[in-house]
C-alpha positions as CSV (number, residue, x, y, z in Angstrom):
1,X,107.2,104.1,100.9
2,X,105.2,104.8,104.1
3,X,105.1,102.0,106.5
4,X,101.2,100.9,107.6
5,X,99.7,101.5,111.4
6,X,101.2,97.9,112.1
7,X,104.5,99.0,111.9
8,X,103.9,102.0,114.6
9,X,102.2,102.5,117.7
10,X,101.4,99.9,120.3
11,X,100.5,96.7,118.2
12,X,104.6,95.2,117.3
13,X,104.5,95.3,121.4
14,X,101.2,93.7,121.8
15,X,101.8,91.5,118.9
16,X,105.2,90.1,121.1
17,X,103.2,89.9,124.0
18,X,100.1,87.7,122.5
19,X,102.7,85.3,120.5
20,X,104.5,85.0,123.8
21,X,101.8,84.3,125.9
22,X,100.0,81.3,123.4
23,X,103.6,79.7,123.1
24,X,103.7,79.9,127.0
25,X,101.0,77.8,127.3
26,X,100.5,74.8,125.6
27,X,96.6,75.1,126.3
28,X,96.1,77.8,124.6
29,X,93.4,77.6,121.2
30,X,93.7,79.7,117.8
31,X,90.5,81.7,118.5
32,X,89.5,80.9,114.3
33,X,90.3,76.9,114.1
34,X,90.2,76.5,117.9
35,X,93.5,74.0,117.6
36,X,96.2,74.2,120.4
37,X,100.2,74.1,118.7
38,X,100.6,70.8,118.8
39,X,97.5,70.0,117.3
40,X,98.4,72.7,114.2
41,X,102.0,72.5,114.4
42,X,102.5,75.8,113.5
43,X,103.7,79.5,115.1
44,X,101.3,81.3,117.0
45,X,100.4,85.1,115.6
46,X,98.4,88.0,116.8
47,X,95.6,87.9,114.7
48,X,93.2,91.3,114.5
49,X,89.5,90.5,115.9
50,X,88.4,93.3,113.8
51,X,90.4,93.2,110.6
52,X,91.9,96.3,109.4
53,X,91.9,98.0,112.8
54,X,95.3,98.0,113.8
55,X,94.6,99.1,117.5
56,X,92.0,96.6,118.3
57,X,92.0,93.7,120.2
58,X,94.8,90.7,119.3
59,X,94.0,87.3,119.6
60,X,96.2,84.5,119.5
61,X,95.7,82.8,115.9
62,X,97.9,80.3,114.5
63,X,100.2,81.6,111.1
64,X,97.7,79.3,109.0
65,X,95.0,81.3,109.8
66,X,95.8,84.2,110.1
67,X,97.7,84.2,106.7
68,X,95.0,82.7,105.1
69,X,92.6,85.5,106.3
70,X,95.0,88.3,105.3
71,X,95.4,86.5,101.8
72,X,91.8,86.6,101.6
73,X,91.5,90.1,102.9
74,X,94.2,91.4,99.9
75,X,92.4,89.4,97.8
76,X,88.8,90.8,98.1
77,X,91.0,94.6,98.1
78,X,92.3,93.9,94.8
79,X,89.1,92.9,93.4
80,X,87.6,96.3,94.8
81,X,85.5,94.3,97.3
82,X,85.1,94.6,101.1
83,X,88.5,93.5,102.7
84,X,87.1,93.7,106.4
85,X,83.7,91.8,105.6
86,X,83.1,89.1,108.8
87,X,84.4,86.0,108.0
């Protein structure tokens, strides 16, 4: 099985480094629901701002979103839609 471009390059290091920065500060928003931690209660991600482009820009997004977004994504795939459509 070959792994995808999220498991080479740059983006497992800028992944660490955008989940390590949001759980730094407790001020920091999920750029899709705009909550803080402790108002979602959940782990930070890296979430894509471009989906499907695995060296773009990384956002902090909490795992609620940024699941839900990817389930979406695989969704659409398998249905032979868009996967990378704006949300």
């Amino acid at each position: 099985m070959t792994k995808g471009p999220h498991h080479s390059g740059s983006y497992q290091r800028r992944a660490k480094q955008v989940r390590q920065a949001a759980a730094a500060d407790p001020s920091t928003r999920c750029w899709q629901c705009g909550k803080t931690q402790a108002e979602h209660g959940r782990a930070w991600t890296a979430g894509h701002e471009h989906d499907g482009d695995p060296n773009g820009r990384l956002l902090p997004e909490c795992a609620r979103c940024n699941y839900s977004r990817g389930a979406t994504a695989g969704n659409r795939r398998r249905q032979g839609l868009n996967p990378t459509r704006n949300w």
